[in-house]
C-alpha positions in Angstrom: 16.4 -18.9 12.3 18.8 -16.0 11.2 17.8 -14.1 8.2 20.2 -11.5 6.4 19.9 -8.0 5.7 18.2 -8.4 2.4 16.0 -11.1 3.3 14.5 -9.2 7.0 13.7 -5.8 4.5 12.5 -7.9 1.9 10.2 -10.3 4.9 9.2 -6.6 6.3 7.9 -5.1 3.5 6.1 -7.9 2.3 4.7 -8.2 5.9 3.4 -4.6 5.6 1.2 -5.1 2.1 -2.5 -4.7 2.3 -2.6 -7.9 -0.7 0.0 -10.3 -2.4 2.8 -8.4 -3.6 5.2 -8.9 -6.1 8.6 -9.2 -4.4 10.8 -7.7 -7.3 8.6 -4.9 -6.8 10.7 -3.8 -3.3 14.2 -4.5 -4.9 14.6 -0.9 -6.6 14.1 0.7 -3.2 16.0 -1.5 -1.0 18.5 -1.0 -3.3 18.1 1.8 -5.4 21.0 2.4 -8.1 23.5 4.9 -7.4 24.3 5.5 -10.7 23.4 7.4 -13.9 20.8 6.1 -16.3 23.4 6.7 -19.0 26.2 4.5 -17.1 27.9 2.0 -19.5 27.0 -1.8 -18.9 30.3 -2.3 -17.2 30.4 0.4 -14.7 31.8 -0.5 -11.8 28.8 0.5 -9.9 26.6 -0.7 -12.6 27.8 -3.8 -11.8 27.8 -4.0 -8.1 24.4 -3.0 -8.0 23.4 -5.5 -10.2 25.0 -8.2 -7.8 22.6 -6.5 -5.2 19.5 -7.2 -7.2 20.5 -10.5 -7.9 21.1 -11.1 -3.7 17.6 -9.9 -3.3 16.3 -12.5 -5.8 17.7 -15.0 -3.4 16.6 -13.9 -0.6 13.1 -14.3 -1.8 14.2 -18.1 -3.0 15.2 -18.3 0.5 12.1 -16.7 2.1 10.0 -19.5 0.1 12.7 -22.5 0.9 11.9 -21.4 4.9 8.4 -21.1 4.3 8.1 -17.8 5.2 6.3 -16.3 2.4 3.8 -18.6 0.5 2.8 -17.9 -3.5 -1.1 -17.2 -4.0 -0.6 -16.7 -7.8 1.7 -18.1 -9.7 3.8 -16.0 -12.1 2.1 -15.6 -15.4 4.5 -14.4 -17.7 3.1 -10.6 -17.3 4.4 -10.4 -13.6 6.2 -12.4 -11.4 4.8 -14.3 -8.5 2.3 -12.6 -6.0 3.2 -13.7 -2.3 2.0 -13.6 1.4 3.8 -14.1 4.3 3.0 -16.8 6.1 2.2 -16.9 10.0 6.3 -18.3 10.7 7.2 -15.1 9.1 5.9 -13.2 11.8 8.1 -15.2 14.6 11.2 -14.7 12.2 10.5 -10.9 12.3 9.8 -10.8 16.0 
């Protein structure tokens, strides 16, 4: 199974967690923005980071499609999903 950029950091980090983790919590520092606070909504770079936030948000749909991380509480409207990785993820990050 090949996994992209986005989904290996995001597989690794999660790997690394002492206790389900919320997987939005990792986006900011895998990406971080390279842009001021005070940029307008349609800043160029803005905008491209956004697009990088919304790739990591697949990459966790696709981390769940290949069963490598598994939900042990379900989103509850105050946080997102808390996941585990599952023992496949740990061949997929050999």
């Amino acid at each position: 199974m090949t996994l992209n950029a986005d989904e290996r950091e995001l597989l690794r980090r999660i790997s690394e967690a002492d206790s389900p983790v919320e997987p939005s919590d990792y986006f900011h520092s895998i990406h971080p923005p390279d842009f001021p606070a005070s940029a307008d909504a349609d800043d160029p770079r803005r905008e491209a980071w956004v697009e990088l936030q919304m790739g990591l948000y697949r990459a966790y749909i696709r981390l769940r499609e290949l069963g490598l991380v598994e939900v042990v509480h379900p989103a509850n409207g105050g946080r997102g999903d808390l996941v585990v990785v599952t023992e496949a993820s740990r061949a997929a990050l050999g």
